[in-house]
C-alpha positions as CSV (number, residue, x, y, z in Angstrom):
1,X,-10.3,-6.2,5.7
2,X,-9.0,-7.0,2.1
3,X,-8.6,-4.0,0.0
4,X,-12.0,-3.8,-1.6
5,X,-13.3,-4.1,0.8
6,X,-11.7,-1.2,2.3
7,X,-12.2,1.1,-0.4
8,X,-16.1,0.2,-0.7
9,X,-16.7,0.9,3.1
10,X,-17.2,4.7,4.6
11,X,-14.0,3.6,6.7
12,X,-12.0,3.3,3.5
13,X,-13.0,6.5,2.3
14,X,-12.9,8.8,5.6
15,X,-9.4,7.6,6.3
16,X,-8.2,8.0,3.0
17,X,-9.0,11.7,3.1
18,X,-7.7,11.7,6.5
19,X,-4.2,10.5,5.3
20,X,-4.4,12.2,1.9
21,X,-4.3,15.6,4.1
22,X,-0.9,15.0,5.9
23,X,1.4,16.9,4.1
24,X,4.5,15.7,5.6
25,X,6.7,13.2,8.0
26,X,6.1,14.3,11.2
27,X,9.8,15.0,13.5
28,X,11.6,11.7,14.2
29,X,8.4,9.6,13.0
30,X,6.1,11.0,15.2
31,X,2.6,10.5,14.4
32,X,3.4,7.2,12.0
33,X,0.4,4.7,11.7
34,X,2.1,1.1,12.6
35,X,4.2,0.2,9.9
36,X,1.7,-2.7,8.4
37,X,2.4,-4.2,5.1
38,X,-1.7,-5.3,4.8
39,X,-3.1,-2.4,5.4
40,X,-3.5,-0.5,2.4
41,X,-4.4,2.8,5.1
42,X,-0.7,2.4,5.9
43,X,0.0,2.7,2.0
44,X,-2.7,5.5,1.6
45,X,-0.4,7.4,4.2
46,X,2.6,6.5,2.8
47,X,1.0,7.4,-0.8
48,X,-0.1,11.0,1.5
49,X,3.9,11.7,1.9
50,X,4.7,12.0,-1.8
51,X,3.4,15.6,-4.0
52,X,2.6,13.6,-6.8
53,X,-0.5,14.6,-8.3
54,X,-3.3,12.0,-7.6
55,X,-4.4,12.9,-11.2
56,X,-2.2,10.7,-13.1
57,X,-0.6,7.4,-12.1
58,X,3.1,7.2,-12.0
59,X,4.5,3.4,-13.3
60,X,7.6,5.3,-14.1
61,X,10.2,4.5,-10.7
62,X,12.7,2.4,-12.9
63,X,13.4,5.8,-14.5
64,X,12.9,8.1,-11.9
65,X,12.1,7.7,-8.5
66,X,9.7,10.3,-6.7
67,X,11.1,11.9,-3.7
68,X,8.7,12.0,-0.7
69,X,8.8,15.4,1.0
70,X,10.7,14.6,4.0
71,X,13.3,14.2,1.4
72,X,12.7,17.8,-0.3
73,X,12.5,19.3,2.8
74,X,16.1,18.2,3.9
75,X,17.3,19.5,0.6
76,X,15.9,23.2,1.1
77,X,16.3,23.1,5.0
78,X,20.0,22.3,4.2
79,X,20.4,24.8,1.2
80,X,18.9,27.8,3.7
81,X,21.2,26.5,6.3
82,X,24.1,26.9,4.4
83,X,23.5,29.6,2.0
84,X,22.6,31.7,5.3
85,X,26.5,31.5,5.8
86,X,28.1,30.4,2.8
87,X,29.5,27.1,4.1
88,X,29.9,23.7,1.8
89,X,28.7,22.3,5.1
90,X,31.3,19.3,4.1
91,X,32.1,17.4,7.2
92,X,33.6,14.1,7.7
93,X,31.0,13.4,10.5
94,X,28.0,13.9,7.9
95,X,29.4,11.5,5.3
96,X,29.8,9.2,7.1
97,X,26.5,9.2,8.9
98,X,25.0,9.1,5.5
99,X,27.3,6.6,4.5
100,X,26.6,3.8,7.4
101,X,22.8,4.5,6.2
102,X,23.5,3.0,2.6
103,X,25.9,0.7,4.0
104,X,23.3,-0.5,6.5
105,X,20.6,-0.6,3.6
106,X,23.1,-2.5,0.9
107,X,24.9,-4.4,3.3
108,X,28.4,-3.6,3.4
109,X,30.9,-1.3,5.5
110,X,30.8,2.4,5.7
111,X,34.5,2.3,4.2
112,X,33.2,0.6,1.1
113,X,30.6,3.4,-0.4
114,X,31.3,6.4,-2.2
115,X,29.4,8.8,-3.1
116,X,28.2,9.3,-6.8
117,X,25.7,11.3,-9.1
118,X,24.2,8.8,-10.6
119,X,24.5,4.9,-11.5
120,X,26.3,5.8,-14.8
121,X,29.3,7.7,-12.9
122,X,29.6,4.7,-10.6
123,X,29.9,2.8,-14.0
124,X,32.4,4.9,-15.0
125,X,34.7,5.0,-12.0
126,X,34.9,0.8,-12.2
127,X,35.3,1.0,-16.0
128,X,38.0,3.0,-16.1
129,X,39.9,2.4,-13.2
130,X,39.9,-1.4,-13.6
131,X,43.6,-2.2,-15.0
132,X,42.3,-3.6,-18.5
133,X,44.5,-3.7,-22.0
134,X,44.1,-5.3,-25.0
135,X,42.5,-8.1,-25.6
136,X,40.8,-8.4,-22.6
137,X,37.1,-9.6,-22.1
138,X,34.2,-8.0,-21.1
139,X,30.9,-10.5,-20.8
140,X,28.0,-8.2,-20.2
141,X,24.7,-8.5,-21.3
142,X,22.3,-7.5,-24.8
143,X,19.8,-5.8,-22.2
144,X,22.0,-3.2,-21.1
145,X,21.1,-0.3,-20.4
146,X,22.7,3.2,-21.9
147,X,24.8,3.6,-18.6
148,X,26.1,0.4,-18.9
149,X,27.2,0.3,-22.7
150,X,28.6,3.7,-23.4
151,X,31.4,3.2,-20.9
152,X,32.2,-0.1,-22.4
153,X,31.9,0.7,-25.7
154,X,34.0,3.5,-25.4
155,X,36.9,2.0,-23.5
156,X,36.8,-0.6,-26.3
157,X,37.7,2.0,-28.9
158,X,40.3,3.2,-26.5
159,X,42.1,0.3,-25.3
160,X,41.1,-2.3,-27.4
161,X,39.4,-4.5,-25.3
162,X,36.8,-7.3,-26.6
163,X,33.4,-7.1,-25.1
164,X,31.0,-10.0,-25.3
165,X,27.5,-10.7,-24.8
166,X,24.6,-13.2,-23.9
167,X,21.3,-12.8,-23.9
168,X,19.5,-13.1,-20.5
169,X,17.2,-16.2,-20.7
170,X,14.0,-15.0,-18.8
171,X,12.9,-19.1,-18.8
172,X,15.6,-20.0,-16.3
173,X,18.3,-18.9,-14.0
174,X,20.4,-21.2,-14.1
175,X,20.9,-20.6,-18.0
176,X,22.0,-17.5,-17.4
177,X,25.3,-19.0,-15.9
178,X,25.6,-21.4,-18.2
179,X,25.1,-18.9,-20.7
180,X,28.4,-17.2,-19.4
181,X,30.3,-19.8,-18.7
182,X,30.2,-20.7,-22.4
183,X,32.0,-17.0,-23.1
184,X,34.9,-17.5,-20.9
185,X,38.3,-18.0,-21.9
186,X,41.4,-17.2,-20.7
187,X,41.7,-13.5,-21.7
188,X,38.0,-13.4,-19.5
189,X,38.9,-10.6,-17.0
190,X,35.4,-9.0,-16.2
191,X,32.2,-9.6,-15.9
192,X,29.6,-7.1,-16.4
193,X,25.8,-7.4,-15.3
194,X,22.9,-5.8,-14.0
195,X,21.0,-6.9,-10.9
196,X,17.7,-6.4,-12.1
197,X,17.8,-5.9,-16.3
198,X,16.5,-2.1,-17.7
199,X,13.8,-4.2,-20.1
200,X,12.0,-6.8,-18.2
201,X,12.9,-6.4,-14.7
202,X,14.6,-9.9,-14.5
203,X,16.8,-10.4,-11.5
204,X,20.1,-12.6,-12.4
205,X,21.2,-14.6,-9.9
206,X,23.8,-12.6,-9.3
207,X,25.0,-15.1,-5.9
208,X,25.5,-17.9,-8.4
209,X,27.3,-15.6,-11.0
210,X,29.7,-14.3,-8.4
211,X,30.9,-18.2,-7.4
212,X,31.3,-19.0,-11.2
213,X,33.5,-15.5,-11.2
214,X,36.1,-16.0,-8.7
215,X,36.0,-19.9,-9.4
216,X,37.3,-18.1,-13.3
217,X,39.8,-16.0,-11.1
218,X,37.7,-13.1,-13.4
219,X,35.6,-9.6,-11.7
220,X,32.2,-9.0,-11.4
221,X,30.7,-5.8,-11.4
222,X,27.0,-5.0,-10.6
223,X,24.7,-2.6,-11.7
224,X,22.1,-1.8,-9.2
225,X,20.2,1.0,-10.8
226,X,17.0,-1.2,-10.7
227,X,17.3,-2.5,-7.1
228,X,18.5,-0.6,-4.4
229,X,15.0,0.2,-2.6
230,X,13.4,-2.2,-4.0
231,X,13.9,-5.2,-2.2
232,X,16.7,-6.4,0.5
233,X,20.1,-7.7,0.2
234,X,23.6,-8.1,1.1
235,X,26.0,-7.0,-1.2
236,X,29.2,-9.1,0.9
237,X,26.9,-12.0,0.7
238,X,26.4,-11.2,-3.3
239,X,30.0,-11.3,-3.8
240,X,30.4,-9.1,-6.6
241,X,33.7,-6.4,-6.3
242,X,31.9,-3.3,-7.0
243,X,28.4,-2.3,-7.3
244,X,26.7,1.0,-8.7
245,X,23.1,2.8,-7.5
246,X,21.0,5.6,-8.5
247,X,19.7,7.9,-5.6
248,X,17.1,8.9,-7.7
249,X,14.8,5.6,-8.6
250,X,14.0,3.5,-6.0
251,X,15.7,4.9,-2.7
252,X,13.4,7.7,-4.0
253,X,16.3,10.2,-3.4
254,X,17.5,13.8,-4.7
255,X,18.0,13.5,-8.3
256,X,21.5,13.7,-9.0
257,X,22.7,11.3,-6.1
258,X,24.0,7.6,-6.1
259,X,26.5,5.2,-4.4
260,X,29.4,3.3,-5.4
261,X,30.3,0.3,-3.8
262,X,33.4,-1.1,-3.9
263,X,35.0,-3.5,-1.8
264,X,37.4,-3.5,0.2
265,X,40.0,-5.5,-1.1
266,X,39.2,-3.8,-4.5
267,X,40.2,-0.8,-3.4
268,X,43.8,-0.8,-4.8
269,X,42.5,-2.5,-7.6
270,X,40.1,-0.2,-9.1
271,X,42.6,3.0,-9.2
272,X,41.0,6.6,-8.8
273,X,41.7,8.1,-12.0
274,X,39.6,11.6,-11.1
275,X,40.8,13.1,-7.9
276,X,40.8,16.2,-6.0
277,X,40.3,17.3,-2.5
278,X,39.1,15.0,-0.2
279,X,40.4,11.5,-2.5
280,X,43.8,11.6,-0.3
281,X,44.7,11.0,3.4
282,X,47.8,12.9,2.8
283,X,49.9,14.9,-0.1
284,X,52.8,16.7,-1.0
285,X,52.9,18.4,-4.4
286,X,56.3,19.4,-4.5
287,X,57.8,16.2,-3.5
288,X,55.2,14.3,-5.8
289,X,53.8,12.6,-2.6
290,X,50.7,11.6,-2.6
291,X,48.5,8.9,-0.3
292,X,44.9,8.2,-1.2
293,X,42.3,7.9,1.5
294,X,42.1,4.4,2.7
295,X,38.6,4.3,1.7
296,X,36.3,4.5,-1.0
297,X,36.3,8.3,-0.4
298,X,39.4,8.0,-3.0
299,X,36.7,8.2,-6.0
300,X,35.4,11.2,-4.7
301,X,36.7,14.8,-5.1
302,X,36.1,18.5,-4.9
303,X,32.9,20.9,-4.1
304,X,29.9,19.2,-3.8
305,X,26.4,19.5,-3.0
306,X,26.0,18.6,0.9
307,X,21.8,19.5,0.4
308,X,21.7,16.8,-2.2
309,X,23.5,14.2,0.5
310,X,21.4,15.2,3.3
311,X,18.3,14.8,1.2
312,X,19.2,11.3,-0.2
313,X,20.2,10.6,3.7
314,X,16.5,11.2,4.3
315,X,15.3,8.8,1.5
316,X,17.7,6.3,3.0
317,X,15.9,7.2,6.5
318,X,12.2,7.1,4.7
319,X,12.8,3.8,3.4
320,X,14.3,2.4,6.8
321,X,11.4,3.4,8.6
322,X,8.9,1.3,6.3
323,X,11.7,-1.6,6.6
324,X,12.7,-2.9,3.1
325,X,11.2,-6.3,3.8
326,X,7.5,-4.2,4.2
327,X,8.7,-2.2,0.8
328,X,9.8,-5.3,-1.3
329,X,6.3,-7.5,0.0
330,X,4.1,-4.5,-1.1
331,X,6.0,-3.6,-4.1
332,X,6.0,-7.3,-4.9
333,X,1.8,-7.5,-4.1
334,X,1.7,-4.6,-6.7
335,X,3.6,-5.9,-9.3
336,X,2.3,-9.6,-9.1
337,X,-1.6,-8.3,-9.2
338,X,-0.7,-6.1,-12.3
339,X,1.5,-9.5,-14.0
340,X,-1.8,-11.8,-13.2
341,X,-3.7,-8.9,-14.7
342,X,-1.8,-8.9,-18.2
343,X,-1.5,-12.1,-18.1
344,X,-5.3,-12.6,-18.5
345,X,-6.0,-9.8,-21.2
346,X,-5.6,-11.3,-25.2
347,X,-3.2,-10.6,-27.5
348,X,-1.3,-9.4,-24.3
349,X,2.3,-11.3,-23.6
350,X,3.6,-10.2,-20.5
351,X,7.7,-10.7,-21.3
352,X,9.0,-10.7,-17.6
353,X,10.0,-14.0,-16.1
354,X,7.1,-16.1,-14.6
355,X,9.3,-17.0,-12.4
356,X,8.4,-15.6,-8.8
357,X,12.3,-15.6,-7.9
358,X,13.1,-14.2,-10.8
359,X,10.9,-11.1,-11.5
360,X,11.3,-7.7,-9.8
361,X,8.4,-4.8,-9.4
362,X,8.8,-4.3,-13.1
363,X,6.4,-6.2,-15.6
364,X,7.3,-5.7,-19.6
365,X,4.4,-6.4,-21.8
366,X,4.0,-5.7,-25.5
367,X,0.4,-5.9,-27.4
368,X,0.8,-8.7,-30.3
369,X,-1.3,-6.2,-32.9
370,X,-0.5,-2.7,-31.4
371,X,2.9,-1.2,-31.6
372,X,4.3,-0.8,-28.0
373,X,4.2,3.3,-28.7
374,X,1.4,3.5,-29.6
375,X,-0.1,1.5,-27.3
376,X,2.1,4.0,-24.7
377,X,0.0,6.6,-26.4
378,X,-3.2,5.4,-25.8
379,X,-2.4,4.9,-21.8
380,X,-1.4,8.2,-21.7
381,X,-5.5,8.8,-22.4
382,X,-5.8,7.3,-18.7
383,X,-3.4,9.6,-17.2
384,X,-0.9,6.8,-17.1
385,X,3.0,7.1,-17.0
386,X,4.9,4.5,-18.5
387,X,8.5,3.7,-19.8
388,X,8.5,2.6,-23.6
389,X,11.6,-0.2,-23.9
390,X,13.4,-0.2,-27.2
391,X,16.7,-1.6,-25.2
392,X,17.7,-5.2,-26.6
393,X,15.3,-4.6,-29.1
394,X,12.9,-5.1,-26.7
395,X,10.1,-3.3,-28.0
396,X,7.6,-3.2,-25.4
397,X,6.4,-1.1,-22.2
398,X,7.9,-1.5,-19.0
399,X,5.7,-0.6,-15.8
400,X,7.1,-0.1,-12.4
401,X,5.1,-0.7,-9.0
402,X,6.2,1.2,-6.1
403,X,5.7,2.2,-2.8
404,X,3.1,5.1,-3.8
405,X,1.4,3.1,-6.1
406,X,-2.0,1.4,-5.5
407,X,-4.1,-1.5,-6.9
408,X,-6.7,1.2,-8.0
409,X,-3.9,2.5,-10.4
410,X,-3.1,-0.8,-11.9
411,X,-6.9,-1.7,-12.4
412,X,-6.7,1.7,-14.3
413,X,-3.8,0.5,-16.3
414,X,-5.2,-2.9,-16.6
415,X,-8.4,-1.1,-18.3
416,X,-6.6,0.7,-20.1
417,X,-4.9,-2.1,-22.3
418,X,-7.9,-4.2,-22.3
419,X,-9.7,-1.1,-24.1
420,X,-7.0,-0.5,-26.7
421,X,-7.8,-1.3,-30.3
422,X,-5.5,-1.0,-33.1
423,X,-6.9,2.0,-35.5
């Protein structure tokens, strides 16, 4: 049954307020429908795990993820647990059950992840602890993202390093490495990119990028704000040497969570500049000994919040039970059925890549006679929660498909632009 057909039948309906009135994961998965990427009744379940309010439609993930309850309810479980006794609950076993989840999801070893608030501290740990100086280069990107600019900037004003940019060709892929390769020279040392970009949701072919790197002798860091959750892959076969994630978009995690990734033979490259308990294997302050942890525990350090782990362990455990593949084909369905959509509605220029390969769950559109604000404004008339992009001069609005999103919701959106008019 194709999903009008669905919705237009007494089936449709009946089991949609059937799922609607689960309120939460059942223990261990029990009570699951079959994990079935077609069916949108496995999406209205799915949809049935998350308190958004049906009211208003939520295109906003790329920004803020929302957390399904199985992942609120390992936050307060843990916070009652633990507040019960007054423990930090911080156990070596715990990490590292978390860990192997992310590892397992980004494809890497347990040893290689640390834990982080957010992308932007990831950022900041690889930033600072790579051994840069003067004159140095830095090829990054004009779509950047706040997180990854700041840090940059910043450490050029300290150290005096030169950061240059390209501008991400949405047309092709492969002009985005040539497009680098023009900016290297022999003081390249780093580059700089995100996985997915902030403003149109283009994924660089980050694979490609990687080969040109090392063949340079030069780093690559990733950020993976936009992806991790998304869609499936392998950071070892990526290649880059460290890799940052937000908790809090796509894994659908407790805000205030991410990973860091760095690998292994990075390690001793990237030093740990802020360190505390738990960043050694072994110290002795009066002999001004001192031994970091062998692994990339080293970035990590002091008191921290074990309910906020455990909850973004249970996003990790959430999205493994779907199976990225199921999350990436329906996010993907989404997102292509909004970019047709656009693509059909004048005046309308959808500014993601047309490229299939290329282009992630977000679609950036702008209106050719409305300004992208207000055009924001008048969605917000539908109930309709959007992301206004003024990064790279951009100018447009950025919509995100996810897991708890529905074709009904985009032919709201869709309705939405084709009704506004400017004055």
């Amino acid at each position: 049954m194709n999903r009008k057909e669905f919705f237009r039948s007494g089936a449709g309906l009946i089991a949609g307020v059937s799922f609607l009135s689960e309120r939460s994961i059942p223990a261990e998965g029990k009570g699951w429908p079959q994990v079935n990427p077609e069916d949108e009744q496995f999406w209205m379940f799915v949809r049935s795990q998350f308190p958004l309010t049906g009211e208003r439609a939520y295109f906003n993930t790329g920004g803020l993820g929302a957390s399904p309850y199985a992942v609120i309810d390992a936050v307060k479980s843990k916070i009652d647990e633990l507040e019960k006794i007054s423990e930090t609950g911080h156990t070596e076993e715990l990490w590292k059950s978390i860990k192997a989840s992310a590892a397992g999801l980004l494809g890497c070893d347990t040893g290689e992840i640390a834990f982080m608030r957010n992308t932007t501290e990831g950022i900041n740990v690889v930033c600072n602890g790579l051994p840069l100086k003067k004159g140095d280069e830095i090829i990054t990107t004009t779509h950047e993202h706040v997180g990854n600019s700041i840090p940059w900037i910043a450490l050029q004003k300290r150290t005096g390093v030169v950061v240059k940019f390209f501008e991400p060709s949405t047309q092709s892929a492969k002009e985005n490495v040539i497009r680098i390769q023009k900016l290297l020279t022999k003081r390249s040392r780093l580059i700089s990119i995100p996985h997915a970009t902030t403003t149109t949701g283009q994924i660089l072919p980050v694979k490609e990028i990687s080969e040109l790197a090392k063949g340079s002798d030069i780093w690559l860091f990733v950020d993976g704000a936009q992806t991790a959750g998304m869609f499936p892959f392998d950071l070892h076969e990526m290649g880059c040497d460290a890799y940052a994630t937000s908790g809090h978009k796509w894994l659908l995690g407790p805000k205030e969570t991410g990973l860091l990734y760095v690998k292994k033979s990075m390690l001793d490259v990237i030093e740990a500049k802020f360190v505390g308990a738990y960043s050694d294997s072994g110290f002795d302050f009066q002999k001004n000994v001192l031994t970091f942890h062998p692994t990339a525990q080293r970035y990590e350090y002091g008191t921290v919040s074990i309910p906020l782990r455990a909850g973004l362990g249970a996003a990790m455990d959430f999205i493994q039970k779907i199976g990225m593949r199921n999350v990436w084909k329906r996010d993907k369905s989404l997102s292509t059925y909004l970019f047709e959509g656009l693509g059909k509605i004048p005046l309308v220029r959808v500014l993601s890549p047309e490229s299939d390969s290329e282009r992630s769950a977000m679609i950036t559109f702008t209106h050719d006679k409305i300004p992208y604000l207000e055009l924001q404004t008048h969605l917000n008339k539908f109930n309709l929660r959007t992301r206004g992009v003024a990064e790279g001069s951009v100018n447009a609005l950025r919509i995100s498909c996810h897991i708890y999103n529905s074709f009904e919701e985009i032919d709201r959106l869709l309705e939405g632009v084709r009704t506004a008019r400017k004055g």
